[in-house]
N, C-alpha and C positions, 0 to 999 in steps of 0.2 A: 215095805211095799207088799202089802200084800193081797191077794187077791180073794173070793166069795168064800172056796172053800180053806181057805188060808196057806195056799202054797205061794210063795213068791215067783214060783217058773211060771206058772198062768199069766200073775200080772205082766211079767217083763214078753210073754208072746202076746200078750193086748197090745203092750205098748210097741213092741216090733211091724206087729198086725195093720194098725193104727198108722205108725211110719211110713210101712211101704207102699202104704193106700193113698199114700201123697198127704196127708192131712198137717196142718202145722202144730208147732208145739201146746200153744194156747187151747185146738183143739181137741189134739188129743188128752190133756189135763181137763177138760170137761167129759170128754166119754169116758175116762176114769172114775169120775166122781160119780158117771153114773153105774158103773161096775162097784160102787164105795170104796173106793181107793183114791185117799187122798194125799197126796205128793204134791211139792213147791215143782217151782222151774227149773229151781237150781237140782232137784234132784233128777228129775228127768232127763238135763240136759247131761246128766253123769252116768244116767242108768242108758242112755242111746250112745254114749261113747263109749260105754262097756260093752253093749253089743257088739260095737265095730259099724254104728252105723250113722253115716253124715249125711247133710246136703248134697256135697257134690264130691263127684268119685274123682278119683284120679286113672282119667283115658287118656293115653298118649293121642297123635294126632292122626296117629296111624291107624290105629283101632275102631276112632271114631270114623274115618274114612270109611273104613271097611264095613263098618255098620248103614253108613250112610249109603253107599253103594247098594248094599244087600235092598234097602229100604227103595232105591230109585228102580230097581229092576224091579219090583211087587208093583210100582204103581206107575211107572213114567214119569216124565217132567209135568206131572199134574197136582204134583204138591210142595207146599209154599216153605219155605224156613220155619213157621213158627208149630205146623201140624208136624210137619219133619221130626222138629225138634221135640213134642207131645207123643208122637209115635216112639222116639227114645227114650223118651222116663216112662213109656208104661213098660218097655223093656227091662229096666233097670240099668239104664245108661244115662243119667246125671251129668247133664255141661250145660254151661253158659247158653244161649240163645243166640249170642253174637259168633261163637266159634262156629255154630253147626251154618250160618248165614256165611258167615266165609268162605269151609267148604263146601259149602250149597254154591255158590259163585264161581268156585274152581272144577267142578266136579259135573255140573250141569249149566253151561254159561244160554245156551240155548232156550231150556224150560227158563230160565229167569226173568230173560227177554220175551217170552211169549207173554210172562203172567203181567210182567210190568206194562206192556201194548194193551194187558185185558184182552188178549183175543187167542184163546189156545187153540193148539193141535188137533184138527180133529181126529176121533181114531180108524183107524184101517182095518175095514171088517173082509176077512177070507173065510170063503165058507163055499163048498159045494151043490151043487143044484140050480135052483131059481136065483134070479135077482130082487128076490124080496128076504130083508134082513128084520129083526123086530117089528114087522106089521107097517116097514114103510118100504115102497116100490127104491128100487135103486135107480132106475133108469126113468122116468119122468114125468108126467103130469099124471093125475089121479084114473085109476083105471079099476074093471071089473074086472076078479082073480074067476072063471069060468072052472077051475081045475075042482071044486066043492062045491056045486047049484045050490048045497041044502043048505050053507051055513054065508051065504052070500055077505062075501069081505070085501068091505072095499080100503084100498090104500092108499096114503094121501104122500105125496112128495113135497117140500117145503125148500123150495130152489134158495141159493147163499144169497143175500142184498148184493148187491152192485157195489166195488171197492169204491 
């Protein structure tokens, strides 16, 4: 296996490179061929176990918990098990899709039920000053902001439908 300038450490950091970029085996075996390194499956699949590196890790249930949490306090119950779960392999946290929906279930039983209704949380904006937040009035139907004559804003309120 060797690589342009003929060191075999180069190819096996392509082939590590190539791994951790999510790609699968078939293609990382073609962006080798385009480096002119040509290796079977079967060698691949011995030169990624010699690195030390597989599909899936082994995380206790705890650990994932604790990732999972860290992950629910960045964003709130505004995301679903499968991004959850995409947000931990770009980490380098490797599980099943079914375990992190589990404790996604145990861990946030609230966000689950929102997303399954289709109808989330809105968010709760605190902020000092006026009652106008992102260019819309807080308080109620559409008015002139008089506080800037030169750049005349106007702001639109968009009341909830009727339950």
């Amino acid at each position: 296996m060797r690589g342009n300038d003929g060191s075999p450490e180069d190819s096996l950091e392509l082939v590590s490179q190539y791994f951790k970029q999510g790609y699968t085996n078939l293609e990382i075996l073609e962006f080798l061929k385009l480096q002119g390194i040509n290796i079977s499956l079967s060698t691949l699949k011995r030169r990624l176990t010699s690195l030390g590196l597989s599909r899936r890790s082994l995380v206790s249930n705890d650990e994932l918990r604790s990732a999972i949490e860290i992950e629910l306090g960045r964003s709130g119950c505004f995301v679903g098990y499968r991004k959850m779960w995409a947000r931990l392999r770009m980490k380098g946290i490797i599980v099943k899709r079914a375990r992190v929906m589990t404790l996604l279930r145990e861990l946030d039983p609230d966000g689950i039920e929102s997303r399954r209704k289709k109808r989330l949380r809105r968010r709760a904006y605190h902020a000092k000053g006026g009652s106008i937040i992102g260019g819309r009035s807080v308080r109620g139907p559409p008015h002139f902001v008089p506080s800037r004559p030169q750049t005349a804003v106007v702001f639109f309120f968009r009341p909830r439908p009727p339950l």
